[in-house]
KEPARO-779184 format. One line per 5 residues: their letters; for each residue x, y, z of C-alpha. Coordinates in nm, 2 decimals, decimal comma. Layout:
<pts>
a) X Y Z; ...
</pts>
This chain:
<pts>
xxxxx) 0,00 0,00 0,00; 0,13 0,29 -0,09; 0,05 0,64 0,07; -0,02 0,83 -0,25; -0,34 0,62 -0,29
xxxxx) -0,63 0,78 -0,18; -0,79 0,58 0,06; -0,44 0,40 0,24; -0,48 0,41 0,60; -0,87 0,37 0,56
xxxxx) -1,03 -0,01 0,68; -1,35 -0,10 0,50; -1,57 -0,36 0,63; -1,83 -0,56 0,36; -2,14 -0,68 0,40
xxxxx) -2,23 -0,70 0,07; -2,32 -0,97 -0,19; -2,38 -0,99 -0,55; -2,29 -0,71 -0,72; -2,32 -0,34 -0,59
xxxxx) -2,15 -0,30 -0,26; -1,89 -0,53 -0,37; -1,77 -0,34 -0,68; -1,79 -0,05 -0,44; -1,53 -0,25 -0,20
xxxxx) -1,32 -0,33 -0,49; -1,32 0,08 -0,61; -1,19 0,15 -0,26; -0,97 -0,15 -0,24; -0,85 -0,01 -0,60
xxxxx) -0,73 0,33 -0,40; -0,55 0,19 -0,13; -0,82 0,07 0,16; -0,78 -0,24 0,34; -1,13 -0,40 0,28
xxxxx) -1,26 -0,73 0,50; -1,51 -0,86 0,29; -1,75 -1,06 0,52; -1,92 -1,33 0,38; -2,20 -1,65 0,44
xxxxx) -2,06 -1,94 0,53; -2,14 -2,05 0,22; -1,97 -1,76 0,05; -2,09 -1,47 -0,18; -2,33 -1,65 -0,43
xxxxx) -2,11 -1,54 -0,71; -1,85 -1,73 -0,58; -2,04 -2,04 -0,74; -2,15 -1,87 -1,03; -1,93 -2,06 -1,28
xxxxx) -1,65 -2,21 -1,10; -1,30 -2,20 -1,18; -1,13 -2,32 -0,89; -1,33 -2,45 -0,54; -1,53 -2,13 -0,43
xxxxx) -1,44 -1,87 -0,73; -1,52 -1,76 -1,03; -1,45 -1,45 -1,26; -1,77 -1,32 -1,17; -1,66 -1,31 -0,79
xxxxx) -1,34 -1,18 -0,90; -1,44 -0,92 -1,16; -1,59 -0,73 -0,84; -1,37 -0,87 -0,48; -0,98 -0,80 -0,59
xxxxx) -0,82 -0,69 -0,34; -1,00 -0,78 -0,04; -0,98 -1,03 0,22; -1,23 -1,27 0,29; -1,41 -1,33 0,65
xxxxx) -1,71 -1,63 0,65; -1,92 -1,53 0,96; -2,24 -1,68 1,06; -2,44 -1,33 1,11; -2,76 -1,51 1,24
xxxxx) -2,60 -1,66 1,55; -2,61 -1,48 1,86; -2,22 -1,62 1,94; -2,12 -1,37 1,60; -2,18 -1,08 1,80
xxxxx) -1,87 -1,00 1,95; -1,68 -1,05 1,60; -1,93 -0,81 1,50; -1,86 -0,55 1,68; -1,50 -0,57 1,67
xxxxx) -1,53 -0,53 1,27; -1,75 -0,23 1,33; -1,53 -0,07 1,61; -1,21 -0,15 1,41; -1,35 -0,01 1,09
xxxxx) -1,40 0,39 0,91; -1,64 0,27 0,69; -1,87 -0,01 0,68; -2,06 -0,10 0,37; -2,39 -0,30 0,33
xxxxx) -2,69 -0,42 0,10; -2,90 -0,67 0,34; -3,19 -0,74 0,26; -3,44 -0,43 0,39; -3,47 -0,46 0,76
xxxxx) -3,22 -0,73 0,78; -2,94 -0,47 0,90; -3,14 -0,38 1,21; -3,20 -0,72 1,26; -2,85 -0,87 1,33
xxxxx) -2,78 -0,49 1,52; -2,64 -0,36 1,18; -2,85 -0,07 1,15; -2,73 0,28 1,01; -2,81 0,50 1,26
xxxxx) -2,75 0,21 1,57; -2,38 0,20 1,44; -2,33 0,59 1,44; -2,48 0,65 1,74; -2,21 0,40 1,89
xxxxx) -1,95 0,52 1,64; -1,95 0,90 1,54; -1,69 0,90 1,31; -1,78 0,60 1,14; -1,89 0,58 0,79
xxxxx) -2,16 0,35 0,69; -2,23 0,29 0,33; -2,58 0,15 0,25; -2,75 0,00 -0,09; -3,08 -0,06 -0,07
xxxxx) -3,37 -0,13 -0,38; -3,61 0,14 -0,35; -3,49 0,37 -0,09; -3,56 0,38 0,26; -3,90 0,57 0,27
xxxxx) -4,24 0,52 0,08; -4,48 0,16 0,00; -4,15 0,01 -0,18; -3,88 0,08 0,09; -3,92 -0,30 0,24
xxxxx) -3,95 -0,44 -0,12; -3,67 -0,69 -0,28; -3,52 -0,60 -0,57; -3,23 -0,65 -0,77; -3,13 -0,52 -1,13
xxxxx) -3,38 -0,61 -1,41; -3,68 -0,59 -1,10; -3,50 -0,22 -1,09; -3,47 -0,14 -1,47; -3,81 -0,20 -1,50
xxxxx) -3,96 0,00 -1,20; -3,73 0,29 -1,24; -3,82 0,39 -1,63; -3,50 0,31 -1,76; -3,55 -0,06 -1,95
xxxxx) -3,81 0,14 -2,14; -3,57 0,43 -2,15; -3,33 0,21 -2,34; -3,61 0,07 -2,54; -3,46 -0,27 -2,60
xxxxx) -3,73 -0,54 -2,72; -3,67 -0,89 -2,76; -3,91 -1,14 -2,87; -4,20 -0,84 -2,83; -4,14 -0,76 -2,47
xxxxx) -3,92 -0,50 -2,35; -3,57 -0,61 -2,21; -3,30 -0,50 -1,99; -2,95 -0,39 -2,12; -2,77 -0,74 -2,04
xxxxx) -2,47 -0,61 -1,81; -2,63 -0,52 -1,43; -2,60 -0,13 -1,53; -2,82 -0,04 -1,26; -2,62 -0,22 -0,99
xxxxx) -2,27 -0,05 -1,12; -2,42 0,26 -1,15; -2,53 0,23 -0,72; -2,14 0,09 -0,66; -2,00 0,42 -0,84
xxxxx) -2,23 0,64 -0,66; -2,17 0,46 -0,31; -1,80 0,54 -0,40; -1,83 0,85 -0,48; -2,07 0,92 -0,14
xxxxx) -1,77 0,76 0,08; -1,50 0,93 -0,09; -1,73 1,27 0,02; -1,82 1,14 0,34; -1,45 1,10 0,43
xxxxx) -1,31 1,46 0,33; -1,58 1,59 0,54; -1,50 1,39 0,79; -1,13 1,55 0,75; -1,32 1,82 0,80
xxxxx) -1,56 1,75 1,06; -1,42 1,48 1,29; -1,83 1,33 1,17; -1,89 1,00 1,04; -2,20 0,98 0,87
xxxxx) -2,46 0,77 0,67; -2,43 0,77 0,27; -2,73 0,62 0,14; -2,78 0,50 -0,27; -3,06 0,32 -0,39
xxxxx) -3,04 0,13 -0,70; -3,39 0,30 -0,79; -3,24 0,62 -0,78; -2,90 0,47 -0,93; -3,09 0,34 -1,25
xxxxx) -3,32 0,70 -1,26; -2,96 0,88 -1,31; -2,87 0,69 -1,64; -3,24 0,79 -1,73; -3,16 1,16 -1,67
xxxxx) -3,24 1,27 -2,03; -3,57 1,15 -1,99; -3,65 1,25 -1,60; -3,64 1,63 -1,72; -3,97 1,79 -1,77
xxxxx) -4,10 2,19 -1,73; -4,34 2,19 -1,56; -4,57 2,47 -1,78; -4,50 2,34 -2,11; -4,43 1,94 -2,08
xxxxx) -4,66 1,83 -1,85; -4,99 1,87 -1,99; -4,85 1,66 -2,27; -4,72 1,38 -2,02; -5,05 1,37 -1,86
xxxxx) -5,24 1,30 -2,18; -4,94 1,04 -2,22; -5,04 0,85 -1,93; -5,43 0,89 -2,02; -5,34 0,70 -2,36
xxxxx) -5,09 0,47 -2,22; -5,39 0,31 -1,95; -5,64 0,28 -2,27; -5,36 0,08 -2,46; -5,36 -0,12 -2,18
xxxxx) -5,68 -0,19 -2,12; -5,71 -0,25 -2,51; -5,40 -0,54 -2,50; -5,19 -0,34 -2,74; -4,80 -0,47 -2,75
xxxxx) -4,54 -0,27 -2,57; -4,40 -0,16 -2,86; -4,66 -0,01 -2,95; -4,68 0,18 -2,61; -4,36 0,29 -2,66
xxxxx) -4,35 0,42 -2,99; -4,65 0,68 -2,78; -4,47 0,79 -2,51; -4,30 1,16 -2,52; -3,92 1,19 -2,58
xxxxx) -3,69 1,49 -2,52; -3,51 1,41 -2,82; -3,64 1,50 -3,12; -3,75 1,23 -3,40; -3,53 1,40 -3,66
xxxxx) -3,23 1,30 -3,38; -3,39 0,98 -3,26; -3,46 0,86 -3,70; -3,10 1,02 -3,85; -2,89 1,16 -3,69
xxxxx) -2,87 0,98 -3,32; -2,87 0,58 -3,40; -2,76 0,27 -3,50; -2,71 0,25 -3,90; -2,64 -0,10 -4,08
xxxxx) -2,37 -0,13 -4,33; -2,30 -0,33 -4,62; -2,11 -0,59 -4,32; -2,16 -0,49 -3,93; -2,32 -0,20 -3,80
xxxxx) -2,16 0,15 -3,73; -2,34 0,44 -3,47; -2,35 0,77 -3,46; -2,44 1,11 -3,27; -2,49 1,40 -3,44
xxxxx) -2,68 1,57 -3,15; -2,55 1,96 -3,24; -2,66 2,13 -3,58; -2,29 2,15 -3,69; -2,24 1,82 -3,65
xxxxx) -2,56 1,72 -3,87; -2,46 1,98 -4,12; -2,09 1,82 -4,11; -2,25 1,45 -4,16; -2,52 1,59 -4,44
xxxxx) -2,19 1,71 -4,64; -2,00 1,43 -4,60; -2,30 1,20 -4,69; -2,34 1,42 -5,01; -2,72 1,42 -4,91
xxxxx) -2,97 1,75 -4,93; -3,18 1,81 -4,59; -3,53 1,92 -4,62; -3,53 2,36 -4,64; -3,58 2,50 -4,32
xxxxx) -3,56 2,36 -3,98; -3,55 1,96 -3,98; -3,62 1,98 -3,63; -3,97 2,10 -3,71; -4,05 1,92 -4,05
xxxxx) -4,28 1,68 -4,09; -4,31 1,29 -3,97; -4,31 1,26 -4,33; -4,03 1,48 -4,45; -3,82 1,28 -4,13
xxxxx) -3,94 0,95 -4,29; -3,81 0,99 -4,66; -3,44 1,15 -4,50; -3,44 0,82 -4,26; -3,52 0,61 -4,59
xxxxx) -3,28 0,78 -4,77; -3,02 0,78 -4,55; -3,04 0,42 -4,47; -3,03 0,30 -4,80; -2,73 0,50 -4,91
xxxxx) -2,53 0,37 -4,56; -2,64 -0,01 -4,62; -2,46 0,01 -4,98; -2,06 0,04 -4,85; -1,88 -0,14 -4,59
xxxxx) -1,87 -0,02 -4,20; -1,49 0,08 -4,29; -1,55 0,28 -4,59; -1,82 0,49 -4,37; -1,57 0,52 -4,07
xxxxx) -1,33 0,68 -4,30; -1,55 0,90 -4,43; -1,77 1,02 -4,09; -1,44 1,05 -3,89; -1,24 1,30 -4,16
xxxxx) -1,59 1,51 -4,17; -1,56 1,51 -3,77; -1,87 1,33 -3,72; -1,85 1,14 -3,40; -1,89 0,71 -3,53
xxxxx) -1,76 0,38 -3,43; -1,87 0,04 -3,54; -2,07 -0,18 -3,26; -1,81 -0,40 -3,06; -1,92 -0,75 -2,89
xxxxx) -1,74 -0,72 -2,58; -1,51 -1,04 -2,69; -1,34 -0,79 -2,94; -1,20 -0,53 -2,63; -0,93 -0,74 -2,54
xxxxx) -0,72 -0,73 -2,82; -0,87 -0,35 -2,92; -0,56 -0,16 -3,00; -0,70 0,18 -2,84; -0,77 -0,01 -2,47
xxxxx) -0,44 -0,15 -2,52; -0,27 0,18 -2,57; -0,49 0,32 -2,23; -0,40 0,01 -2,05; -0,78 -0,01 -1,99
xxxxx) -0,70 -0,37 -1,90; -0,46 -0,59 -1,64; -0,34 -0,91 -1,59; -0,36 -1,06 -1,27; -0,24 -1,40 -1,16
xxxxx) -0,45 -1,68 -1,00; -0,43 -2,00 -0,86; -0,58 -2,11 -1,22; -0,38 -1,93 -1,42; -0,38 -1,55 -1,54
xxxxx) -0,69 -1,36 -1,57; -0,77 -1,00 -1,79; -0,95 -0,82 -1,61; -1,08 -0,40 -1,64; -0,83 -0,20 -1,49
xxxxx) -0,95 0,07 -1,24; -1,17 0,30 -1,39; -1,05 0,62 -1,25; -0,64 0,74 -1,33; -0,48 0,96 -1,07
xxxxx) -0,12 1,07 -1,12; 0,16 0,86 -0,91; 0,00 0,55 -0,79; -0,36 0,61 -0,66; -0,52 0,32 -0,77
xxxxx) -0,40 0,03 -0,92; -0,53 -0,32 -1,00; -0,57 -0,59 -0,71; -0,49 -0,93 -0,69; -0,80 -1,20 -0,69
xxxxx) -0,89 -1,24 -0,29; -0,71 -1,51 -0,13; -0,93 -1,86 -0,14; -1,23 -1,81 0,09; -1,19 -1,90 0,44
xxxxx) -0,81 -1,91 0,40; -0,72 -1,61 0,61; -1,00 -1,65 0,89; -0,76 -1,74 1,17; -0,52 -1,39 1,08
xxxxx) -0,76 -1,18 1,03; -0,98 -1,29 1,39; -0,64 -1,27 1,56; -0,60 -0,91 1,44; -0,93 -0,83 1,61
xxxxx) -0,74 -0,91 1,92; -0,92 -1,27 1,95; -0,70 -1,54 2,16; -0,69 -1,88 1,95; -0,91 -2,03 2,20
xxxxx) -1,16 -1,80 2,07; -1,11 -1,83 1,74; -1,10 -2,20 1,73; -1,45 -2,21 1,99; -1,57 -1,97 1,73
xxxxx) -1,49 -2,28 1,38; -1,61 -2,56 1,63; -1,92 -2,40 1,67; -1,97 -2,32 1,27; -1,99 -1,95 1,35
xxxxx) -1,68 -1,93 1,10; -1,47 -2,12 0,94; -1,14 -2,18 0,79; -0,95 -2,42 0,54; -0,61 -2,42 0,70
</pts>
């Protein structure tokens, strides 16, 4: 650990599964924190998700580098006294129970400041903590959908909506959680005041929506009310969802959404482009060699929008996705063809930004995404896979200040456990 990371000196304790609050660990582990990951005795469920050696997998590591492993049996009473040495020994502490699960097992926010003042505690929950939904489950296509922003992608597969595949919702909560510790620890600098830093992954998934959770009050509500009134008589009337889509209200215009924001296939692959400012749509009509509708496109017709959209298509479907990269880039129109994730690790321009590390483990070497934030000098840098669950139980009890006695009484009676 070096001291011109960020976060060196800081100890994190996790109580977090899946996906959120564990990428958050790994951020902070990333910049230099010392991060006890406490998990079931069974381990985090991603653990098992795909294994490539007893108790891991790439999904586990993809979001625990750098942290060390502690299996505790939360729901017996005996746990208690490890509990409370984690919290005591800890700056921040980060969770996603279940709701009502923290207060429970004597993990509750407010419980743990009151004892702690200067003690940070992280917390992810679904909906929030207030209003009908606040003791709900929820995880990240249950999220997507409530929160607007699976139709805000508008993805449809087989005729139903659909979620963007990777947990964007969940990543989008483990940044934010970052981001609020990072805060709550300068004020604290500041302060000598812990505090609570609370995310929801409601709120989390409304933020990539933010285009569309904009509205003036005067001049774009009316129209969103009438919205909703047709929306309920589609449904009562069975109409498909795409069809509900297609009638909702967009801030973006359909001259943006049908040319000049989008997808376009080419005579092999697919390229996309934004050409969300008037220069840049000018810039893409010249370079296309095509003659825009007089006037404002922005207020022509569905009609005149229709034949540009036709036009355009056409004309991009006859050359190859290269030919058209060429072309878009020189004119300064922003455009890239569509990348499976499989091409990334041998793209030249993530190689050149080292957007990628190699880490070793027990199975052999791993790629992985390098830390998603640069500082100058060394303030984060990529982590090492955790070492095998259980494996460091007895070191890391003993640093508590537990005698063996205790920490053996504490694997005999399946409160932990350890594979030394």
């Amino acid at each position: 650990m070096s001291q011109a990371q960020p976060f060196a000196g800081i100890r994190v304790i996790e109580f977090g599964q899946f996906v959120a609050v564990p990428f958050c660990g790994q951020l902070l582990a990333e910049g230099g924190a010392y991060v006890i990951k406490v998990e079931s005795m069974a381990g985090d469920p991603n653990r098992h998700m795909g294994e490539i050696s007893s108790k891991d997998s790439l999904i586990f590591i993809s979001r625990n580098r750098g942290k060390h492993s502690l299996p505790l049996n939360l729901n017996n009473p005996k746990a208690k006294a490890v509990i409370n040495a984690l919290v005591a020994s800890a700056d921040v502490v980060l969770m996603n129970f279940r709701p009502g699960l923290a207060e429970e097992i004597g993990l509750g926010p407010n419980d743990l400041l009151a004892k702690h003042p200067k003690l940070i505690v992280g917390e992810i929950t679904p909906f929030g903590k207030n209003g009908p939904d606040a003791m709900l489950a929820g995880m990240d296509i249950v999220v997507q959908a409530r929160s607007g922003l699976m139709a805000a992608m508008g993805r449809i597969v087989d005729d139903r909506p659909a979620p963007g595949e990777p947990v964007i919702s969940d990543y989008m909560a483990a940044t934010s959680l970052a981001f609020g510790v990072s805060s709550a620890l300068l004020r604290r600098e500041r302060t000598g005041q812990g505090g609570i830093v609370d995310v929801s992954l409601m709120q989390a998934a409304m933020t990539l929506a933010n285009n569309q959770l904009t509205r003036h009050e005067d001049l774009d509500k009316p129209a969103h009310d009438k919205a909703l009134l047709r929306l309920k008589q589609q449904r009562q009337d069975g109409a498909p969802y795409e069809e509900q889509l297609a009638s909702m209200p967009s801030n973006r215009t359909s001259a943006i959404r049908n040319v000049y924001f989008r997808t376009y296939e080419t005579a092999d692959g697919t390229i996309a482009l934004a050409c969300a400012s008037k220069g840049l749509q000018d810039r893409f009509n010249s370079a296309l060699g095509i003659v825009p509708p007089s006037g404002s496109l922005l207020a022509a017709s569905a009609e005149v929008i229709e034949a540009l959209r036709v036009e355009v298509e056409a004309l991009i479907r006859s050359q190859i996705s290269s030919h058209w990269i060429g072309v878009l880039t020189a004119a300064g129109v922003p455009v890239s063809t569509v990348k499976f994730p499989v091409e990334l690790f041998e793209d030249e321009q993530a190689s050149a930004n080292t957007m990628f590390k190699l880490v070793t483990h027990e199975s052999g070497q791993i790629r992985v995404l390098a830390p998603p934030v640069r500082m100058d000098s060394e303030g984060f840098s990529t982590q090492p896979p955790a070492e095998p669950f259980s494996s460091e139980t007895e070191s890391l009890l003993s640093d508590l200040g537990l005698s063996k006695d205790d920490i053996h009484a504490l694997i005999e009676n399946k409160i932990t456990r350890n594979t030394l």
